[in-house]
PDB file of N, CA, C and O in Angstrom:
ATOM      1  N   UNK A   1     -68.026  11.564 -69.335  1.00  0.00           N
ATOM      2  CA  UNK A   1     -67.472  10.555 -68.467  1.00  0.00           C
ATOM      3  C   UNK A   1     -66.600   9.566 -69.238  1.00  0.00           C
ATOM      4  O   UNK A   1     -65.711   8.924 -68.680  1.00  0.00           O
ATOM      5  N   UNK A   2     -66.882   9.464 -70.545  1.00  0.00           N
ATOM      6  CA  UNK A   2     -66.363   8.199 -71.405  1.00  0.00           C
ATOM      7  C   UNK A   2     -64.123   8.802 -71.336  1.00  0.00           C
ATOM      8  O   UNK A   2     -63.069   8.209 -71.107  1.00  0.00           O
ATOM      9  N   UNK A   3     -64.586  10.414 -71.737  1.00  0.00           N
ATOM     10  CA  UNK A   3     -63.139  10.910 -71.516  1.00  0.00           C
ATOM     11  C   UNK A   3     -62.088  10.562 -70.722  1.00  0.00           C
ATOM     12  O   UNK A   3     -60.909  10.271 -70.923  1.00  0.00           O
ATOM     13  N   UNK A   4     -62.956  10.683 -69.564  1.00  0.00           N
ATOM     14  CA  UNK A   4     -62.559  10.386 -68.158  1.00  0.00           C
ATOM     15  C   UNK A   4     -62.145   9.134 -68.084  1.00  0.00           C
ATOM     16  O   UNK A   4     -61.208   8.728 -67.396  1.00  0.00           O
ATOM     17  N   UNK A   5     -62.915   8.434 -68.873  1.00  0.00           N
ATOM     18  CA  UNK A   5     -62.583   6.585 -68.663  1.00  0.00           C
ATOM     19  C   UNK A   5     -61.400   6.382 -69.004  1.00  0.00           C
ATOM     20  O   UNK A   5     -60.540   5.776 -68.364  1.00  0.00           O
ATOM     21  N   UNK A   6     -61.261   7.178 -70.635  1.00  0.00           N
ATOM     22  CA  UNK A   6     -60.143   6.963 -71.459  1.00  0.00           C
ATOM     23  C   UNK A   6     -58.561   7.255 -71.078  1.00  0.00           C
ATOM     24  O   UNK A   6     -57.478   6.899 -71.541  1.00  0.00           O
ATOM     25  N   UNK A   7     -59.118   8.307 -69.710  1.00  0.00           N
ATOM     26  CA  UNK A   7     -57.966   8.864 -69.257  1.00  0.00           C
ATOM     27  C   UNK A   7     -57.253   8.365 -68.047  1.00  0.00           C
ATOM     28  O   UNK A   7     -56.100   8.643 -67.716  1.00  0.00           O
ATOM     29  N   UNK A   8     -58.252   7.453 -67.324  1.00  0.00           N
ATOM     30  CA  UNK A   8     -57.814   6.542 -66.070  1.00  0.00           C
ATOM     31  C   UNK A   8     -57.304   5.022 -67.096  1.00  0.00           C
ATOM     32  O   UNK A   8     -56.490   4.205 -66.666  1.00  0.00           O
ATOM     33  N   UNK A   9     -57.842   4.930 -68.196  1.00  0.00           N
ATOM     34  CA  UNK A   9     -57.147   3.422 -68.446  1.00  0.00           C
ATOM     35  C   UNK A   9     -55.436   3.622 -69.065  1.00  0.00           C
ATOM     36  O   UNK A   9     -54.603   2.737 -69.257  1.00  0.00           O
ATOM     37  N   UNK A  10     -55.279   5.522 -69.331  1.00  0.00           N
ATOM     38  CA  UNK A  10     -54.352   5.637 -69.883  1.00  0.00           C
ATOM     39  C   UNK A  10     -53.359   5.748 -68.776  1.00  0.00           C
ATOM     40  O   UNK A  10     -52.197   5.471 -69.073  1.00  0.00           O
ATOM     41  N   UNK A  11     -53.592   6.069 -67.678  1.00  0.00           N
ATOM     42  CA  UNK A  11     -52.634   6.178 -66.529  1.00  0.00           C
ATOM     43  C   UNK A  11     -52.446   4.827 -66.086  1.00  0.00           C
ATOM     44  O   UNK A  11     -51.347   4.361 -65.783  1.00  0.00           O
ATOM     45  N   UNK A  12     -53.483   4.234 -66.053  1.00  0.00           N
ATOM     46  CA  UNK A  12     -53.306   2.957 -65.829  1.00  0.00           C
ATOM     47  C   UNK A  12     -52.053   2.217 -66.607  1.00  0.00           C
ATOM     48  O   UNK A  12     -51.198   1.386 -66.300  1.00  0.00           O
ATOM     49  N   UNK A  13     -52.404   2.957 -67.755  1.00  0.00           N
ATOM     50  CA  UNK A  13     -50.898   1.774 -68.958  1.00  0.00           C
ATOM     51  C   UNK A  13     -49.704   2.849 -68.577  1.00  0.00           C
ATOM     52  O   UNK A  13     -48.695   2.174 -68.369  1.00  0.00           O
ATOM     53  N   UNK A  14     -49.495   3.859 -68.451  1.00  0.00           N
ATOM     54  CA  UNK A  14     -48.431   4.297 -67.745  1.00  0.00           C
ATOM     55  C   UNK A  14     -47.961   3.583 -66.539  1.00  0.00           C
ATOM     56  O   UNK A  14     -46.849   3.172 -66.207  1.00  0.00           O
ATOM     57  N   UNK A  15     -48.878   3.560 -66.097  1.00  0.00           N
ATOM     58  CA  UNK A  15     -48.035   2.901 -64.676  1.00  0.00           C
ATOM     59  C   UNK A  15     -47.662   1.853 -64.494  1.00  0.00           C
ATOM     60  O   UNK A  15     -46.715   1.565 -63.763  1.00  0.00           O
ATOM     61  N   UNK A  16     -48.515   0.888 -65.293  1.00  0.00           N
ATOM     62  CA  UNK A  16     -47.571  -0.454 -66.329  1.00  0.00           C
ATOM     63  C   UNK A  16     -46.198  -0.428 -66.424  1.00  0.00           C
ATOM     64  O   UNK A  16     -45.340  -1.086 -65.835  1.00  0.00           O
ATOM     65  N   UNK A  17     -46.103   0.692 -67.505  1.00  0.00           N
ATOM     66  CA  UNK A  17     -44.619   0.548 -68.638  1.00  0.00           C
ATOM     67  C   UNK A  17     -44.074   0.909 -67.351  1.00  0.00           C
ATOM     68  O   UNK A  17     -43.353  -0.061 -67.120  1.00  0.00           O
ATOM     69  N   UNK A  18     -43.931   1.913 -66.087  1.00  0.00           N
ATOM     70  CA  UNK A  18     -43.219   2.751 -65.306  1.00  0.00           C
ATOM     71  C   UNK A  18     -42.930   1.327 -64.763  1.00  0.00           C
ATOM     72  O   UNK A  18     -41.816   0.839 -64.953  1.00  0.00           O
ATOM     73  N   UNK A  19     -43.802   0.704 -64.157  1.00  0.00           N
ATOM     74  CA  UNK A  19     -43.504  -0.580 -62.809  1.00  0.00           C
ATOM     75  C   UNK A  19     -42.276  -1.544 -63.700  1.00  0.00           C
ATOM     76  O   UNK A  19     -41.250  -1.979 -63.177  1.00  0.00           O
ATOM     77  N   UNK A  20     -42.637  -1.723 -65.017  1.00  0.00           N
ATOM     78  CA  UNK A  20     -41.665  -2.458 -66.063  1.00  0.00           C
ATOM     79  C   UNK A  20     -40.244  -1.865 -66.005  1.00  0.00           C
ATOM     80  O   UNK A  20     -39.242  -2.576 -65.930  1.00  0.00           O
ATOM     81  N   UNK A  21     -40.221  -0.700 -66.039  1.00  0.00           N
ATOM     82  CA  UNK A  21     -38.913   0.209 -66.289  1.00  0.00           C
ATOM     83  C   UNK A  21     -38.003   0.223 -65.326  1.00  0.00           C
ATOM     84  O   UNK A  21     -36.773   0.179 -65.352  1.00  0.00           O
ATOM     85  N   UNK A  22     -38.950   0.306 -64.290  1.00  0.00           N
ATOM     86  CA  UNK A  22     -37.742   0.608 -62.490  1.00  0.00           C
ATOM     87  C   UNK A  22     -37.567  -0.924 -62.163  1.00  0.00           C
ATOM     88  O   UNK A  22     -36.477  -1.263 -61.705  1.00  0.00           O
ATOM     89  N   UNK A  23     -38.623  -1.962 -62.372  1.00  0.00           N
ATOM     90  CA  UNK A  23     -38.127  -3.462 -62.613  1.00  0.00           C
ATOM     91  C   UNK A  23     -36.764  -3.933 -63.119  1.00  0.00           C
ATOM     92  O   UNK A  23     -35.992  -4.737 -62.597  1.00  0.00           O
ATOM     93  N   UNK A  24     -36.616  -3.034 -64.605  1.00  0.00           N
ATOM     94  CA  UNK A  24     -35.711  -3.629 -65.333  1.00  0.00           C
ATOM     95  C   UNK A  24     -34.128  -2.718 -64.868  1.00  0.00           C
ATOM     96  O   UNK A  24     -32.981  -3.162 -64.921  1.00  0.00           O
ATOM     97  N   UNK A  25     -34.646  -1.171 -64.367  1.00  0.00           N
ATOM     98  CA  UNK A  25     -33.639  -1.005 -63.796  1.00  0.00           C
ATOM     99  C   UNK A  25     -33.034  -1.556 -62.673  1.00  0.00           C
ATOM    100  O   UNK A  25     -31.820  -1.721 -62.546  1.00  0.00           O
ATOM    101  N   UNK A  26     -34.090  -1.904 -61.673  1.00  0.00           N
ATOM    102  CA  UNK A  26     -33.274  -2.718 -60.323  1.00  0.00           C
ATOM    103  C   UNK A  26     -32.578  -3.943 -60.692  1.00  0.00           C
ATOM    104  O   UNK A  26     -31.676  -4.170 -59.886  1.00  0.00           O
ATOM    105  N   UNK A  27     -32.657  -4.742 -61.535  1.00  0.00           N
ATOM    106  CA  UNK A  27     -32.084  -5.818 -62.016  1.00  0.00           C
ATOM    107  C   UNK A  27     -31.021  -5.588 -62.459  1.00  0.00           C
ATOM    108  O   UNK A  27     -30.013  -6.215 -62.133  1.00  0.00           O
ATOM    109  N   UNK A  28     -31.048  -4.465 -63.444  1.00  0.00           N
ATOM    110  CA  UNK A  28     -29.392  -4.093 -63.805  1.00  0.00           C
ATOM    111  C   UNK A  28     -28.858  -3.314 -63.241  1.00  0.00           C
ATOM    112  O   UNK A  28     -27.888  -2.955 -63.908  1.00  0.00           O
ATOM    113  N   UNK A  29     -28.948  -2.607 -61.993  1.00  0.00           N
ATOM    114  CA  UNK A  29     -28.601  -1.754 -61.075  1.00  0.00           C
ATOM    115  C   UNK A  29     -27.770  -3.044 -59.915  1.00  0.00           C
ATOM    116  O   UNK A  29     -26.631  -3.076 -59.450  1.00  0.00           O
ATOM    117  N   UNK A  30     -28.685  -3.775 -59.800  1.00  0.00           N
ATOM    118  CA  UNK A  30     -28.138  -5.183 -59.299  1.00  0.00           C
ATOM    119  C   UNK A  30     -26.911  -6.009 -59.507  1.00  0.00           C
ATOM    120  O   UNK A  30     -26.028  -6.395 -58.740  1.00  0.00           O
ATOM    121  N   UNK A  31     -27.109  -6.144 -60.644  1.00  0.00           N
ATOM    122  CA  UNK A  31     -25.644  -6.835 -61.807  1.00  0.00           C
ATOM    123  C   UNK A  31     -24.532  -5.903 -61.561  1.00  0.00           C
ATOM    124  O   UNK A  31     -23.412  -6.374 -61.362  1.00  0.00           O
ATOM    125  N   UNK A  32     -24.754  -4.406 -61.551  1.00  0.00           N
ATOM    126  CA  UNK A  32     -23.802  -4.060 -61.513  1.00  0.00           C
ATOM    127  C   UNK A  32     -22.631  -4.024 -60.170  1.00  0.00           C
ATOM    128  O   UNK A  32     -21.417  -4.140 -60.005  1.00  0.00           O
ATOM    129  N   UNK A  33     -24.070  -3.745 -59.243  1.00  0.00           N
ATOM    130  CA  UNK A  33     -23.340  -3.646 -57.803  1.00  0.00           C
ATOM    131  C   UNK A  33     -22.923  -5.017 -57.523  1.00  0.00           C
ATOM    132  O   UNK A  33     -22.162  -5.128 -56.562  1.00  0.00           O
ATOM    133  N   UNK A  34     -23.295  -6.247 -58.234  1.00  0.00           N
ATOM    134  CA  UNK A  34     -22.908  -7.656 -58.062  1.00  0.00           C
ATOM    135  C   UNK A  34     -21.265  -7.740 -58.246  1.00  0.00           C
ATOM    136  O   UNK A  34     -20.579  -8.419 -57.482  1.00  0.00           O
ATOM    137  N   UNK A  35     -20.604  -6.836 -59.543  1.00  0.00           N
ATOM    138  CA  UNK A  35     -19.795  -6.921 -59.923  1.00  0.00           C
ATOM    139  C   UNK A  35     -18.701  -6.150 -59.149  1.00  0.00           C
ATOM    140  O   UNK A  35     -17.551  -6.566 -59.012  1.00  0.00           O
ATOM    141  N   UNK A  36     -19.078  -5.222 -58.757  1.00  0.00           N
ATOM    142  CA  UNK A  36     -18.103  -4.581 -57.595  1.00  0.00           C
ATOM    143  C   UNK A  36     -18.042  -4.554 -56.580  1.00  0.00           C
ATOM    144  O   UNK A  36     -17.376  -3.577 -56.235  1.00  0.00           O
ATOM    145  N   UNK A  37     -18.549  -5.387 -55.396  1.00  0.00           N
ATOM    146  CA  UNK A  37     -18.867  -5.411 -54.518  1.00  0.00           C
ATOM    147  C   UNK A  37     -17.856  -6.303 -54.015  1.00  0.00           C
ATOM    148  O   UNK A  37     -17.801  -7.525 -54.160  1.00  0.00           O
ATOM    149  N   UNK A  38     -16.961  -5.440 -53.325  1.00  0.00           N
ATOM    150  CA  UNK A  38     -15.811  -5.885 -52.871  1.00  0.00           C
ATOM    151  C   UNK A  38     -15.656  -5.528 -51.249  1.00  0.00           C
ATOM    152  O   UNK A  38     -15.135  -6.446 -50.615  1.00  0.00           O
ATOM    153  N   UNK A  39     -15.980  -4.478 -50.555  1.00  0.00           N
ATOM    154  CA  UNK A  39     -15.672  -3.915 -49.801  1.00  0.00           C
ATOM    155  C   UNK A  39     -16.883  -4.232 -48.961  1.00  0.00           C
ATOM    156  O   UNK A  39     -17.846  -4.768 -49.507  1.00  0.00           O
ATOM    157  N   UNK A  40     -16.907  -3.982 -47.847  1.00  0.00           N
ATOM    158  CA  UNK A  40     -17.789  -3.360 -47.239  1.00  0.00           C
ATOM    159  C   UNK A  40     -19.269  -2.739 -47.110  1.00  0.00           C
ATOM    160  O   UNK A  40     -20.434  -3.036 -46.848  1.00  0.00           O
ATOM    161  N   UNK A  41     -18.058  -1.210 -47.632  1.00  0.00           N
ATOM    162  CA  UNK A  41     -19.199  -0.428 -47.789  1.00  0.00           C
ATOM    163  C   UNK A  41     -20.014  -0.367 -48.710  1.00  0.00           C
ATOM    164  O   UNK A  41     -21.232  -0.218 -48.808  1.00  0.00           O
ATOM    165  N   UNK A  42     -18.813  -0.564 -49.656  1.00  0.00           N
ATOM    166  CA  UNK A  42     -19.571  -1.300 -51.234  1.00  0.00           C
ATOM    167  C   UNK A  42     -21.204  -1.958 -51.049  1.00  0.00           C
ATOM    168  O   UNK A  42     -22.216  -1.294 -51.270  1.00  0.00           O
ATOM    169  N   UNK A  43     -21.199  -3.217 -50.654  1.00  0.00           N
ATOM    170  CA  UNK A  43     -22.147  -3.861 -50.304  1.00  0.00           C
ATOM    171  C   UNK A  43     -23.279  -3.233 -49.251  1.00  0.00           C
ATOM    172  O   UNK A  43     -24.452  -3.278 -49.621  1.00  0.00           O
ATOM    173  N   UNK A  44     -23.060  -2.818 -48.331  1.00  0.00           N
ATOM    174  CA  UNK A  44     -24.046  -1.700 -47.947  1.00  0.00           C
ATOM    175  C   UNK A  44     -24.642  -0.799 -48.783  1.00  0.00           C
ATOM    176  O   UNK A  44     -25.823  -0.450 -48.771  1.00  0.00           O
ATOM    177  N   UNK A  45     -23.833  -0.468 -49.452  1.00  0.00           N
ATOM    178  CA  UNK A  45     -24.292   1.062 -50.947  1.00  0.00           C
ATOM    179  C   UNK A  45     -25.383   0.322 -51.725  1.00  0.00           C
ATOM    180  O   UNK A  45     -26.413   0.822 -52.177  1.00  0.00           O
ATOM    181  N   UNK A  46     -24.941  -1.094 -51.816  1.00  0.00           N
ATOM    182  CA  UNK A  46     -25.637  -1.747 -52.918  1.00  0.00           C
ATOM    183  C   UNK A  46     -27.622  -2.496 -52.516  1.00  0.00           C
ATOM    184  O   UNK A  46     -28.635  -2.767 -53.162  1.00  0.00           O
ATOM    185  N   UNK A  47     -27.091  -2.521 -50.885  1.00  0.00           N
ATOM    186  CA  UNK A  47     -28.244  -3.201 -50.569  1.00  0.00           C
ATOM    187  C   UNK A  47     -29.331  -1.851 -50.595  1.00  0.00           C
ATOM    188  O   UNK A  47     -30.453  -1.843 -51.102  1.00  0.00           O
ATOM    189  N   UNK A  48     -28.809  -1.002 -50.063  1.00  0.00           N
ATOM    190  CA  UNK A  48     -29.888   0.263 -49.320  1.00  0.00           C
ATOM    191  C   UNK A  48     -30.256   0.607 -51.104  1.00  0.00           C
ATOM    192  O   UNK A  48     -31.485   0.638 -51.163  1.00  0.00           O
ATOM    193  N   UNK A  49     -29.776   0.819 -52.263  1.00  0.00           N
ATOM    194  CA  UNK A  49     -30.013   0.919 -53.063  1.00  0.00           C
ATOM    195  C   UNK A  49     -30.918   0.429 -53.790  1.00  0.00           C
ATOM    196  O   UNK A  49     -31.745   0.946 -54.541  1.00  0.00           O
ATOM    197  N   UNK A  50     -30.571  -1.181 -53.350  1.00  0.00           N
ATOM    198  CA  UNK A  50     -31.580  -2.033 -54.304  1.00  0.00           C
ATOM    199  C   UNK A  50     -33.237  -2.133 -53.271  1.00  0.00           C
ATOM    200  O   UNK A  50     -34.222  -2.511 -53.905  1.00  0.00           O
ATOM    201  N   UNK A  51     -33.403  -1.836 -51.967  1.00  0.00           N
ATOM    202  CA  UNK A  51     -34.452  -1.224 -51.030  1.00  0.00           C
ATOM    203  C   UNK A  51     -35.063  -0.030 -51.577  1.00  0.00           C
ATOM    204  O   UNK A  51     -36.269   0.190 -51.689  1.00  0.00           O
ATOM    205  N   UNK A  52     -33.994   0.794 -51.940  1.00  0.00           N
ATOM    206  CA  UNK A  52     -34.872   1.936 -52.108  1.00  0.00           C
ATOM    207  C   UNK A  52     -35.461   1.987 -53.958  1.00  0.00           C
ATOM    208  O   UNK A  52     -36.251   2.843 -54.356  1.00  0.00           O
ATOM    209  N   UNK A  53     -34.957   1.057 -54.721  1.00  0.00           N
ATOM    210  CA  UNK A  53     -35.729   0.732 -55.543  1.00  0.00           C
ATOM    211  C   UNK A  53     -36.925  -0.496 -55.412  1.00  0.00           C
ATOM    212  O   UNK A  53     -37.642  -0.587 -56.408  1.00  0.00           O
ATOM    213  N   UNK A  54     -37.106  -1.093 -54.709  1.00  0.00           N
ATOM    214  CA  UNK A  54     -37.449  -2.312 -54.314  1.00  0.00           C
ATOM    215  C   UNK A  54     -38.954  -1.328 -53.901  1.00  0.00           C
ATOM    216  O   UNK A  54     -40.015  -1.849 -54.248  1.00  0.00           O
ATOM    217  N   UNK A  55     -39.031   0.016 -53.202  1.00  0.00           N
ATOM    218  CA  UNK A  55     -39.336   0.806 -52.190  1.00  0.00           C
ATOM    219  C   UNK A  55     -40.602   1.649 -53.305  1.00  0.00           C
ATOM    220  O   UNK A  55     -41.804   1.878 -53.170  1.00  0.00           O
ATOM    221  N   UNK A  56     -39.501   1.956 -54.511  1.00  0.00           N
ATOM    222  CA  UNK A  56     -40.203   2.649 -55.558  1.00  0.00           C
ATOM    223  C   UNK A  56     -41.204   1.744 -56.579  1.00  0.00           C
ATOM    224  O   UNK A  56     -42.169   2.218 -57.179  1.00  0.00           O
ATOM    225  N   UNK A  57     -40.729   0.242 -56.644  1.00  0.00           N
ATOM    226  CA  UNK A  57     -41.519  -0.530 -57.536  1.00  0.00           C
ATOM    227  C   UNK A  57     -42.895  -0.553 -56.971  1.00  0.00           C
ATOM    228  O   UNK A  57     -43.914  -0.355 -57.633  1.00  0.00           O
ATOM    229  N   UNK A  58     -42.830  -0.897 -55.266  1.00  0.00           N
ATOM    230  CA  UNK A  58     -44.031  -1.387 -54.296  1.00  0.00           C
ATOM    231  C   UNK A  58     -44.775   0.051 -53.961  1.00  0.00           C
ATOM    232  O   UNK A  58     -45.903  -0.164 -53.519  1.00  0.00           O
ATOM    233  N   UNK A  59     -44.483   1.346 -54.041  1.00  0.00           N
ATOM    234  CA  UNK A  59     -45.940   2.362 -54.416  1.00  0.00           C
ATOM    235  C   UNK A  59     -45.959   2.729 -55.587  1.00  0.00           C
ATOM    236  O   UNK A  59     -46.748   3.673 -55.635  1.00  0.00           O
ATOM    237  N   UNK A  60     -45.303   2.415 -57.147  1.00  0.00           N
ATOM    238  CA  UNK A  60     -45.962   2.276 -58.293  1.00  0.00           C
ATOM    239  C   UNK A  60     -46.967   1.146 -58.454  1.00  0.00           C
ATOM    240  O   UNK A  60     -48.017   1.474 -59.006  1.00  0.00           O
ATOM    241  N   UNK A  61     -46.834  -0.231 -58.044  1.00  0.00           N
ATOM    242  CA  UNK A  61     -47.423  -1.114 -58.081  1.00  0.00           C
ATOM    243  C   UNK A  61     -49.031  -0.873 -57.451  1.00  0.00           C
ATOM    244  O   UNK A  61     -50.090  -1.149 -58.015  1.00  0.00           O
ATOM    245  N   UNK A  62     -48.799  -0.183 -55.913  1.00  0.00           N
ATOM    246  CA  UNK A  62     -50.064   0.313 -55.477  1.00  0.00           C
ATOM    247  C   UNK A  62     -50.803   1.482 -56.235  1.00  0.00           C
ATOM    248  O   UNK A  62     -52.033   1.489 -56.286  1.00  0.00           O
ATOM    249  N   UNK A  63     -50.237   2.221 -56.675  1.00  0.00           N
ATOM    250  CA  UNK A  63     -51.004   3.332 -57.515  1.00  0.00           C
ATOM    251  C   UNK A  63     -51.462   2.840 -58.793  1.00  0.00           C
ATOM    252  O   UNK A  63     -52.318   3.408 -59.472  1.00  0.00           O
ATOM    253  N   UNK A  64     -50.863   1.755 -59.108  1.00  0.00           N
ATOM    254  CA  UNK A  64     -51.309   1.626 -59.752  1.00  0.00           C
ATOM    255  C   UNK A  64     -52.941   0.433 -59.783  1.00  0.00           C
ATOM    256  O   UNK A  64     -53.907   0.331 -60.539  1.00  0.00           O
ATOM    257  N   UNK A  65     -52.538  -0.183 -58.663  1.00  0.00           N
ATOM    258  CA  UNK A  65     -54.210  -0.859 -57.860  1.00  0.00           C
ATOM    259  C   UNK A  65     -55.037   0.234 -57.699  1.00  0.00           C
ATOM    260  O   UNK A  65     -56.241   0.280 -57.951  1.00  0.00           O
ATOM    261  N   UNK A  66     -54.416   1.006 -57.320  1.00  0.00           N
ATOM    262  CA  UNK A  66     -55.649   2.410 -56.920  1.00  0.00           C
ATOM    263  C   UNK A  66     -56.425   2.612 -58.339  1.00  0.00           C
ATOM    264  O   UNK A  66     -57.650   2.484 -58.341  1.00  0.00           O
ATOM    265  N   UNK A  67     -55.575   2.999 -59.828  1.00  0.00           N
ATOM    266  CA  UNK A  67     -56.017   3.560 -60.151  1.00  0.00           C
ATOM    267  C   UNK A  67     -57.165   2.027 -61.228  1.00  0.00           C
ATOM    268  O   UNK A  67     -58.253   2.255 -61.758  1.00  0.00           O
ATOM    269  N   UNK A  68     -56.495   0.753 -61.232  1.00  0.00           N
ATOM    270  CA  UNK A  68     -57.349  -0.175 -61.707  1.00  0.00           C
ATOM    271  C   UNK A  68     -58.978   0.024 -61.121  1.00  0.00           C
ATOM    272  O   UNK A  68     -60.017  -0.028 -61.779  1.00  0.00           O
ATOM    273  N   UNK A  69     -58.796   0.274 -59.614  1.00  0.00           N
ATOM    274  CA  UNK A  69     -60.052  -0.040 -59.098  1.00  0.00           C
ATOM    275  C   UNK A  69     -60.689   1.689 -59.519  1.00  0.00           C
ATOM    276  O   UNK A  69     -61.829   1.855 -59.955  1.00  0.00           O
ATOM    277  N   UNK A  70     -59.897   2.612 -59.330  1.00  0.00           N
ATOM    278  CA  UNK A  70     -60.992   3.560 -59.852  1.00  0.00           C
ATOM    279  C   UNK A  70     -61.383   3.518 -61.511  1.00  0.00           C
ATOM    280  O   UNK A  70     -62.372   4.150 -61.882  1.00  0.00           O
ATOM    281  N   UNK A  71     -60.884   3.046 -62.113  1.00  0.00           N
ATOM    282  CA  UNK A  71     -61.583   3.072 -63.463  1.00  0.00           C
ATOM    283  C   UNK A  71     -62.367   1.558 -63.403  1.00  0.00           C
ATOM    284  O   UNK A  71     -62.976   1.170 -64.400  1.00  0.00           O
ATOM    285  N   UNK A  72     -62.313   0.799 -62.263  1.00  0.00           N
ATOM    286  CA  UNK A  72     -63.670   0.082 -62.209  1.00  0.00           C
ATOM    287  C   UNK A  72     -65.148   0.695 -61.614  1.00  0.00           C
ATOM    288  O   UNK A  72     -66.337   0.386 -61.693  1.00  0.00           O
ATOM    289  N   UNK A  73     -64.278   1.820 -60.932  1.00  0.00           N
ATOM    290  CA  UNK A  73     -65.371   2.594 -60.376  1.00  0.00           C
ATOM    291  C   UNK A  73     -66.086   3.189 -61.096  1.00  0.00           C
ATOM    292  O   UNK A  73     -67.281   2.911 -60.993  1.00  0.00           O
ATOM    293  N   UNK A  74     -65.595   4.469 -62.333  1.00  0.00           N
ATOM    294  CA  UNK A  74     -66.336   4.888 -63.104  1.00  0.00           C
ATOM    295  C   UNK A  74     -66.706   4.086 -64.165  1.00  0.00           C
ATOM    296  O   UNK A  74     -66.999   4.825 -65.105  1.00  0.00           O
ATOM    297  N   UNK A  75     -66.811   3.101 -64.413  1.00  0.00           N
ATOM    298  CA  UNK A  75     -67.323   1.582 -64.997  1.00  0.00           C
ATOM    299  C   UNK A  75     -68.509   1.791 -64.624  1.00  0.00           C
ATOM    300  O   UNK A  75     -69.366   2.215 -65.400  1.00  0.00           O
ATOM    301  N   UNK A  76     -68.725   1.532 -63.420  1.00  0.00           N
ATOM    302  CA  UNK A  76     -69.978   1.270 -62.426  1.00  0.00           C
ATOM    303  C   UNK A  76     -70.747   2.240 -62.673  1.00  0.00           C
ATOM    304  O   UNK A  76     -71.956   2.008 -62.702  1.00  0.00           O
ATOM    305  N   UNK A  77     -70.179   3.814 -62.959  1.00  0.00           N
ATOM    306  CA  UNK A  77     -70.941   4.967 -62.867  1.00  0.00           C
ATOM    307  C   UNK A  77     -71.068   5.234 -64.115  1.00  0.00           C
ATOM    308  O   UNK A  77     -72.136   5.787 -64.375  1.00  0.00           O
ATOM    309  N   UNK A  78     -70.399   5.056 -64.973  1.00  0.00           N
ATOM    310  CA  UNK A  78     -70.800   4.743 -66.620  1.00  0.00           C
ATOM    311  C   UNK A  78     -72.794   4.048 -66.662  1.00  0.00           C
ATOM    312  O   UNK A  78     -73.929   4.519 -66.588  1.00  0.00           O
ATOM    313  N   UNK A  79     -72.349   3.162 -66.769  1.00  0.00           N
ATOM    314  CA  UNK A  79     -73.665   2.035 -66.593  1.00  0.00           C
ATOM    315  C   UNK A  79     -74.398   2.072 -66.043  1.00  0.00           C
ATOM    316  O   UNK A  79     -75.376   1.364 -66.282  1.00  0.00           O
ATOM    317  N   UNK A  80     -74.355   3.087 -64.774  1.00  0.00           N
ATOM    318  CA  UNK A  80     -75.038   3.788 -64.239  1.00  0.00           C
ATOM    319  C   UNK A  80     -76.244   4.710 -64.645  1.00  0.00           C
ATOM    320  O   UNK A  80     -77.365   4.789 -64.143  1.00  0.00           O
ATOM    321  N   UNK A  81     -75.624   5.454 -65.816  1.00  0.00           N
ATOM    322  CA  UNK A  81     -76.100   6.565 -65.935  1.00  0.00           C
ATOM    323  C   UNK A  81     -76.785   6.203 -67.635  1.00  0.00           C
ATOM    324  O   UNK A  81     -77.620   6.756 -68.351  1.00  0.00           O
ATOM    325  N   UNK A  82     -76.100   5.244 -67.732  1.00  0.00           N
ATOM    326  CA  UNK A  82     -76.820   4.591 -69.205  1.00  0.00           C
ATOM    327  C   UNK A  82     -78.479   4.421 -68.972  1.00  0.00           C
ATOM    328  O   UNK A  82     -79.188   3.980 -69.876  1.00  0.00           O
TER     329      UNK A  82
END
């Protein structure tokens, strides 16, 4: 079970650095469409874009609650079995 532990706290820090990464991309994905956004459609391109990253941060963020609370779970079942 201890494996198991080792292996939910490691997804856990993955999904960290991941929520960090698409963060830092929407920000500069942002800047950029800031800079060209001249048109129209332009600005449409830019909003649905920064949504559908906006879209990807908010179920990394939850998977990654999921997976906090399950390695509180096998916590519980650790100590359990001690």
């Amino acid at each position: 079970m201890h494996d198991i532990a080792r292996h939910g706290l490691h997804v856990t820090e993955v999904l960290g650095v991941a929520i960090e990464t698409i963060d830092a991309l929407r920000k500069y994905q942002k800047a950029i469409h800031a800079r060209q956004m001249g048109d129209a459609p332009s600005r449409e391109y830019g909003n649905q874009a920064d949504e559908y990253m906006a879209f990807q941060v908010h179920v990394l963020r939850n998977l990654k609650h999921r997976s906090e609370s399950t390695n509180k779970r096998l916590g519980n079942e650790i100590s359990l079995v001690r």
